[in-house]
Structure formats: C-alpha cells, structure tokens
N, C-alpha and C positions, 0 to 999 in steps of 0.2 A: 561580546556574545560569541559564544563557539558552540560546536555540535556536529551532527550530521544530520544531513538530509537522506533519508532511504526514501526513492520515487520509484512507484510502480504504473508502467504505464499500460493500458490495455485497449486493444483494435478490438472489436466485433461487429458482427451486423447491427444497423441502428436498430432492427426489428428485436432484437434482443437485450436494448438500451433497458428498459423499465424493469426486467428481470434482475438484472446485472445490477443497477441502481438499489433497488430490493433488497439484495444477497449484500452487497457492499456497507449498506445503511444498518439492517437490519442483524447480519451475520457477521461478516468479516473481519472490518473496522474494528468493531467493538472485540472480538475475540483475539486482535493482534495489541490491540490498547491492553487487553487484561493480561496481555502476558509481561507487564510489569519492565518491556523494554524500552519502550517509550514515550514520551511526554505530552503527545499530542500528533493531531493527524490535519490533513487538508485531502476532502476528495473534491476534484474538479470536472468539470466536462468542457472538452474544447469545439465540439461537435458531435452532431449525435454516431454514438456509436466511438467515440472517442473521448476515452479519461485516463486521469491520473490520481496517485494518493500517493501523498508526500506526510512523512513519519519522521517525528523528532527523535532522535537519538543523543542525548546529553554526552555519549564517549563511545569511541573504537568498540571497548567491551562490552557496550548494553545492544551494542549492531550483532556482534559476535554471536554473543548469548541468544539474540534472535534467532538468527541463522542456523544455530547450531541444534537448538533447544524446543524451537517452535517452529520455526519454517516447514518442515518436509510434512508435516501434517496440518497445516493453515493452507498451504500449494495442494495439498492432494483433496482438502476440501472445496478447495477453486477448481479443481481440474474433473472433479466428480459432478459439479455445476455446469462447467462452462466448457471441459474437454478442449477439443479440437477447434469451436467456436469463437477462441480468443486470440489475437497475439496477446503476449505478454514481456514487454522491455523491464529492465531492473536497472538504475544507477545509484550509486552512493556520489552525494554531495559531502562537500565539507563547506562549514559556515565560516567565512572571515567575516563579516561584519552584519550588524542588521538595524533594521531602525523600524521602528514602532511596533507593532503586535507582530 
C-alpha cells in the first residue's frame, strides 16, 4: 500500500462545532472528493471544537494537482465560512504500510 495522506486539521470554538460539521459533511468533503484528486476521505472529531480530515492521494501528482488546481478556491470557500474563527494546520503524510480498510 502506498499513497499519501493530505490531513487538515481545524481549532474553533466548540459553539461553532455543528456549523463547521454541517459545511464539512454537507459542502466541502464532498466538493474536494469531486475534484477527482482523491480516493477517499476520514472526517474526525477529537473533541469538541476539535477535527481533522485526512484525504487519500494515490501519487505526489494527484496532491499537486490539488493544490494547484482546486485548493485556492475550496480555502476561500472555508475562509468566507469560518474566516478568522478557525485555526487551520495542513500536513502531508506519506503511506509505508497499512493493514485492513
């Protein structure tokens, strides 16, 4: 198994958890899955007011092609949402091994 891992983590008030859950579920996810860059997605919550969404990328290129092609306006549809109310962290994993789903 190889690939990468693109994980997006995001801070905000818990009072603005169900909104954020909403736009994530309902909006985002789904509009970063149509852009044909990657394979599948995992949104989590660690507590309230605290998640992450972790995005399968099968290669370097289909990360790139995100980045390059769909990010600056999938970020400016988050940032017209959530603005100033969020942190938001970005890392790129790389996959060395996996085991089961």
């Amino acid at each position: 198994m190889s690939g990468l891992a693109y994980e997006v983590g995001v801070s905000l008030e818990p009072a603005r958890g169900e909104a954020f859950e909403e736009f994530m579920r309902g909006h985002h996810v789904p509009a970063v899955l149509a852009s044909g860059c990657f394979s599948g997605a995992h949104f989590e919550r660690l507590a309230p007011g605290e998640y992450r969404t972790r995005y399968a990328a099968a290669t370097p290129g289909d990360l790139e092609r995100y980045l390059a092609d769909h990010a600056p306006r999938l970020r400016g549809d988050f940032a017209a949402s959530f603005g100033d109310a969020a942190r938001v962290t970005r890392e790129t994993w790389e996959t060395l091994e996996g085991w089961g789903r």
